[in-house]
DRENGU-799366 format. One record per residue (C-alpha): residue number from 1; residue in one letter; chain; x, y, z. Coordinates in nm, 2 decimals, always signed. Layout:
REM residues N
PT; NUM; A; A; X; Y; Z
...
//
This chain:
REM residues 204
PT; 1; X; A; +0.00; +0.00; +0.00
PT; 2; X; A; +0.13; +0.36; -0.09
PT; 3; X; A; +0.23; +0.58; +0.13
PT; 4; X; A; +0.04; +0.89; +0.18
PT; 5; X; A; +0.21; +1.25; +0.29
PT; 6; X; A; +0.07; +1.51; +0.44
PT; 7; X; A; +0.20; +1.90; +0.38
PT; 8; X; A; +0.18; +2.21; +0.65
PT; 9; X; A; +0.32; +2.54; +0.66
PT; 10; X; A; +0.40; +2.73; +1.00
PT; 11; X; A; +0.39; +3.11; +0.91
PT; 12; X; A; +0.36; +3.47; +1.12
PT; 13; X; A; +0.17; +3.63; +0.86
PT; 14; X; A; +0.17; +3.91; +1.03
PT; 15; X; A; -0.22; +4.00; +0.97
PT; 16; X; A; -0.48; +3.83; +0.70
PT; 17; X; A; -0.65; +4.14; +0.63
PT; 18; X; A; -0.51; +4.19; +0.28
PT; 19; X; A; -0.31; +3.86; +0.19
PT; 20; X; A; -0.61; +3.65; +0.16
PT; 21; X; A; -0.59; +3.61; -0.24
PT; 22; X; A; -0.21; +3.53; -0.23
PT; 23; X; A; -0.21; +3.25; +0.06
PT; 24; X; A; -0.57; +3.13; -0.13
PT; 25; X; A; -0.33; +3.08; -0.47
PT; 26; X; A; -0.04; +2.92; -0.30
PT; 27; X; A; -0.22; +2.68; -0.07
PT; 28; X; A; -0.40; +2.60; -0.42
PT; 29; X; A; -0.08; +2.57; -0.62
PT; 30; X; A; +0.15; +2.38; -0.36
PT; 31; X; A; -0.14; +2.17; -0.25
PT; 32; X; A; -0.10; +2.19; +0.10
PT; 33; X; A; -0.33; +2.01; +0.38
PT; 34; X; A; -0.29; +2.18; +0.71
PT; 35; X; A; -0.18; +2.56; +0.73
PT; 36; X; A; -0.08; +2.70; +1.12
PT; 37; X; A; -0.10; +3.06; +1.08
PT; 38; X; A; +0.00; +3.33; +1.36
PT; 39; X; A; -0.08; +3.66; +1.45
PT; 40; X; A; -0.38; +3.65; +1.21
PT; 41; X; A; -0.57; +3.98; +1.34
PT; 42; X; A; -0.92; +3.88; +1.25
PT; 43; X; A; -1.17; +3.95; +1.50
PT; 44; X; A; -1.25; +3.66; +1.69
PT; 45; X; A; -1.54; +3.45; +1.52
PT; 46; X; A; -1.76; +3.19; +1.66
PT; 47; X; A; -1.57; +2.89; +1.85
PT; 48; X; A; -1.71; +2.54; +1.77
PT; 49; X; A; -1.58; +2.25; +1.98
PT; 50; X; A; -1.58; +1.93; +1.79
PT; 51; X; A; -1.59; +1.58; +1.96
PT; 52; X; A; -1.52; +1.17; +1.85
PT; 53; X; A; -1.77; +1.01; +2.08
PT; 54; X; A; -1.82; +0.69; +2.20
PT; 55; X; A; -2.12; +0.55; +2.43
PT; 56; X; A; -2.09; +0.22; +2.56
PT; 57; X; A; -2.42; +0.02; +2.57
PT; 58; X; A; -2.66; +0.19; +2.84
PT; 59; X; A; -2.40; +0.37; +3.04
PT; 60; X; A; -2.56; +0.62; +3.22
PT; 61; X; A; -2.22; +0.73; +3.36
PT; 62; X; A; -2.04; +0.84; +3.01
PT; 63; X; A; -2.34; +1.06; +2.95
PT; 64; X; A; -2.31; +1.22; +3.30
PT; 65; X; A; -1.98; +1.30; +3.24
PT; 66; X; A; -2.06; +1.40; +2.85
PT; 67; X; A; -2.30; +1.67; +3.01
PT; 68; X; A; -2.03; +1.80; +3.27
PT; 69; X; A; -1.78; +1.86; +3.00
PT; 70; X; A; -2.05; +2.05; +2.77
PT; 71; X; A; -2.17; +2.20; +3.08
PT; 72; X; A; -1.77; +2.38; +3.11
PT; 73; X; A; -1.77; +2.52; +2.78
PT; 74; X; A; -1.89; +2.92; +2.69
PT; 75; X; A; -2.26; +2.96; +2.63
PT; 76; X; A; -2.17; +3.14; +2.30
PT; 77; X; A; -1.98; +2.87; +2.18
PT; 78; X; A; -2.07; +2.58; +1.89
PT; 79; X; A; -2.11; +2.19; +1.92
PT; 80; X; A; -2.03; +1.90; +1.70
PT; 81; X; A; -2.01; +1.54; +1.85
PT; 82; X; A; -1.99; +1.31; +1.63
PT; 83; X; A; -1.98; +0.90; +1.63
PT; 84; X; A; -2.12; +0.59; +1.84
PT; 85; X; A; -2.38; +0.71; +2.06
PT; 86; X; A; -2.51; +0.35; +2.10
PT; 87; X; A; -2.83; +0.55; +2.10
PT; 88; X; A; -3.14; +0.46; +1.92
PT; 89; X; A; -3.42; +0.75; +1.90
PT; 90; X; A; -3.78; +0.68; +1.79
PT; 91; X; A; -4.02; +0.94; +1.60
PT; 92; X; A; -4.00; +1.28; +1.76
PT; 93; X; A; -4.26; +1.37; +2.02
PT; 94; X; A; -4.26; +1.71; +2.04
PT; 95; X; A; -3.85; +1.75; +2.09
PT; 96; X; A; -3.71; +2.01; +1.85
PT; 97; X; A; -3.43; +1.81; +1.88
PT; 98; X; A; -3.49; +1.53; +1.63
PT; 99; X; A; -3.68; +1.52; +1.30
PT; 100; X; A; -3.89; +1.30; +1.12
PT; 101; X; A; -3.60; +1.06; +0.93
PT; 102; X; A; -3.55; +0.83; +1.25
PT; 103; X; A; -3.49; +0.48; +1.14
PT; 104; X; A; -3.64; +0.28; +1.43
PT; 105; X; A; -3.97; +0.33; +1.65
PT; 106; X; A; -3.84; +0.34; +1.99
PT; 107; X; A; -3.61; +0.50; +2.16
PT; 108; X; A; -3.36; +0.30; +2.45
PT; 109; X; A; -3.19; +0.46; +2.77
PT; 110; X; A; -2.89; +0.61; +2.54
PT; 111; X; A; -3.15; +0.75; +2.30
PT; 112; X; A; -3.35; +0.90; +2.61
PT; 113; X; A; -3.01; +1.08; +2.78
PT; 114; X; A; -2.90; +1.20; +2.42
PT; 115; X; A; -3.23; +1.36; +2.38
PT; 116; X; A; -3.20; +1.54; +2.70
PT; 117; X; A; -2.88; +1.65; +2.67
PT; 118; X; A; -2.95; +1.77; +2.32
PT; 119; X; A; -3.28; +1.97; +2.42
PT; 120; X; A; -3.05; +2.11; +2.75
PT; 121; X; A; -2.76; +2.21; +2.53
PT; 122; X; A; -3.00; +2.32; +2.22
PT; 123; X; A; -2.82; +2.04; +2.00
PT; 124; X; A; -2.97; +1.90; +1.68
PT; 125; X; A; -2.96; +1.49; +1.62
PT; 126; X; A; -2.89; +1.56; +1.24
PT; 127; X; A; -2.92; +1.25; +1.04
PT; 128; X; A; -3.28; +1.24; +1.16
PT; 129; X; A; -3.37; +1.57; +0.98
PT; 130; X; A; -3.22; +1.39; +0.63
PT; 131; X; A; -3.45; +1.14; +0.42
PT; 132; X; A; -3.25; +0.91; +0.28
PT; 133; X; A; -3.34; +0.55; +0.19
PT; 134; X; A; -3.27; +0.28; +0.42
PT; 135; X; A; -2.90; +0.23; +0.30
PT; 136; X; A; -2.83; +0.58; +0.37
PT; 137; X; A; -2.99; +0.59; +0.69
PT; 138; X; A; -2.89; +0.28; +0.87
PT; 139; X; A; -2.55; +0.30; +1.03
PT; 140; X; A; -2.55; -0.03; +1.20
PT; 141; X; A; -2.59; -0.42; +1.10
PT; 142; X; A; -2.62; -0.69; +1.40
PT; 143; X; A; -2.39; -0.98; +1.25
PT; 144; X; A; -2.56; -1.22; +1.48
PT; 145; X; A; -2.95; -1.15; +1.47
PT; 146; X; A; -2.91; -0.92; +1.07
PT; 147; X; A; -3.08; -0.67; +1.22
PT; 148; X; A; -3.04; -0.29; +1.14
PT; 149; X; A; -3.01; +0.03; +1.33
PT; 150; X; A; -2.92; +0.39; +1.35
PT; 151; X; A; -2.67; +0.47; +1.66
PT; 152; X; A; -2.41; +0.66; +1.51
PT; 153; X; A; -2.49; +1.02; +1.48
PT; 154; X; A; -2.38; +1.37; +1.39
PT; 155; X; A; -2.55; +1.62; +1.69
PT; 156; X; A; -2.47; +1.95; +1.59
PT; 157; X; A; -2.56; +2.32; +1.72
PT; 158; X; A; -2.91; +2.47; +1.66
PT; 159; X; A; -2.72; +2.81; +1.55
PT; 160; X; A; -2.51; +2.62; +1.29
PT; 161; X; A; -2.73; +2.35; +1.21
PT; 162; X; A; -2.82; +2.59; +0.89
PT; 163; X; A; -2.45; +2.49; +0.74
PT; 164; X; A; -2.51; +2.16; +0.73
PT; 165; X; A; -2.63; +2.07; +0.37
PT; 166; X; A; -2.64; +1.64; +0.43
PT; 167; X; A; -2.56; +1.33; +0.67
PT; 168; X; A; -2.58; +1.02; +0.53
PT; 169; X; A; -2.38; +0.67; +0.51
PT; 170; X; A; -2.17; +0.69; +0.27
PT; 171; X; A; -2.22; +0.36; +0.08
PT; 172; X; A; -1.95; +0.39; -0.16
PT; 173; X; A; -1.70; +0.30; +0.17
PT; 174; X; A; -1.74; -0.02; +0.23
PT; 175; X; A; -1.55; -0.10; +0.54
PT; 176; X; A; -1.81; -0.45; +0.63
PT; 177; X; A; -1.46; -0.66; +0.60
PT; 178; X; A; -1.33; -0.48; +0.93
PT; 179; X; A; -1.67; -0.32; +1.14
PT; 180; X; A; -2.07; -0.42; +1.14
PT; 181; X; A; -2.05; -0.01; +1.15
PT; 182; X; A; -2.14; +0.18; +0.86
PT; 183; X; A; -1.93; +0.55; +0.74
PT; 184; X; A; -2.13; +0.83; +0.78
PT; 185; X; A; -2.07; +1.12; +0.64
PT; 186; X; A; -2.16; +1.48; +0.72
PT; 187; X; A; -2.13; +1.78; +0.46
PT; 188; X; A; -2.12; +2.16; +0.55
PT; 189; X; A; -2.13; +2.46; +0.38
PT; 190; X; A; -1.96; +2.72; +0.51
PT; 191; X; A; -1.88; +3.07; +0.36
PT; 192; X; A; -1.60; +3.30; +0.39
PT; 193; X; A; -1.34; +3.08; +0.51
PT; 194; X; A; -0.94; +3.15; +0.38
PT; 195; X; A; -0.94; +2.80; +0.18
PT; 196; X; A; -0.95; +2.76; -0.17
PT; 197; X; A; -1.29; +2.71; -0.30
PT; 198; X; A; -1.34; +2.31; -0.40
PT; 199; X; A; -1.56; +2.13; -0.58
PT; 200; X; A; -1.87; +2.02; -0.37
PT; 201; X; A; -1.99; +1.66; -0.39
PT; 202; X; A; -2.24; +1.49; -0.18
PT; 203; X; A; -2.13; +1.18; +0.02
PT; 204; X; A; -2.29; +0.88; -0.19
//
């Protein structure tokens, strides 16, 4: 298997305020992946704290402690966690929280802390506000009983939820050799950002 590198640049730039174009073209033209820039200037812009979760079955313990660490961060401040929430949620009754693209009927003791958590912290559970067929939806296969859930999740910020254009699996990975997981992907727009503009492609 081929290695794969990764390129950064470590620059003072002394202020973004009129090099934008120029640092677009050459992160563009030297293809690099991560740029660390100091002493940008900008005025401070909205924080969002992103997090790899993992639930274990019905542990009423990791989503205490979840809700203390959410509980430290500033008010003002954005939320993404993202992964295995071992949750299952059924149709929403009347939680703004969740939307109509739920995969199963009811919801377990994971599904129920999530929920409250999310309507606390006002958090969206954003695959269930996508309607995708089944093999989009499901992000979970039982390879004992065949059965099929949804307990992987992207829960993302009310105020922010308006970048997000999709969440779905992303079928085209097919990782069934290694995981009874499925991929799921999560696209967001977002404008005015120093990057190069890309090609945008929905996760299929």
């Amino acid at each position: 298997m081929k290695d794969h590198s990764i390129r950064m640049i470590s620059l003072n730039i002394r202020s973004l305020s009129d090099k934008l174009t120029i640092l677009r073209q050459t992160i563009n033209d030297q293809r690099y992946d991560i740029l660390l820039l100091q002493e940008t200037h900008l005025k401070e812009t909205e924080k969002i704290h992103l997090f790899n979760i993992y639930s274990p079955h019905n542990n009423k313990v990791f989503y205490i402690e979840l809700e203390n660490i959410l509980k430290e961060l500033p008010h003002q401040d954005s939320i993404i966690l993202a992964g295995d929430f071992n949750a299952s949620v059924g149709k929403p009754n009347n939680s703004t929280c969740l939307g109509n693209a739920t995969l199963v009927q009811s919801t377990n003791t994971n599904g129920k802390k999530l929920i409250e958590i999310c309507e606390h912290f006002n958090l969206k559970i954003g695959n269930t506000f996508f309607n995708h067929p089944n093999h989009h939806t499901m992000t979970y296969k039982s390879p004992s009983f065949g059965t099929t859930s949804q307990i992987d999740f992207f829960v993302i910020s009310n105020n922010i939820f308006k970048w997000v254009k999709d969440i779905k699996v992303i079928s085209k990975l097919n990782f069934t050799l290694f995981t009874d997981h499925y991929p799921l992907g999560c696209e967001l727009r977002i404008k005015n950002t120093i990057f190069p503009n890309r090609n945008q492609h929905s996760p299929s």
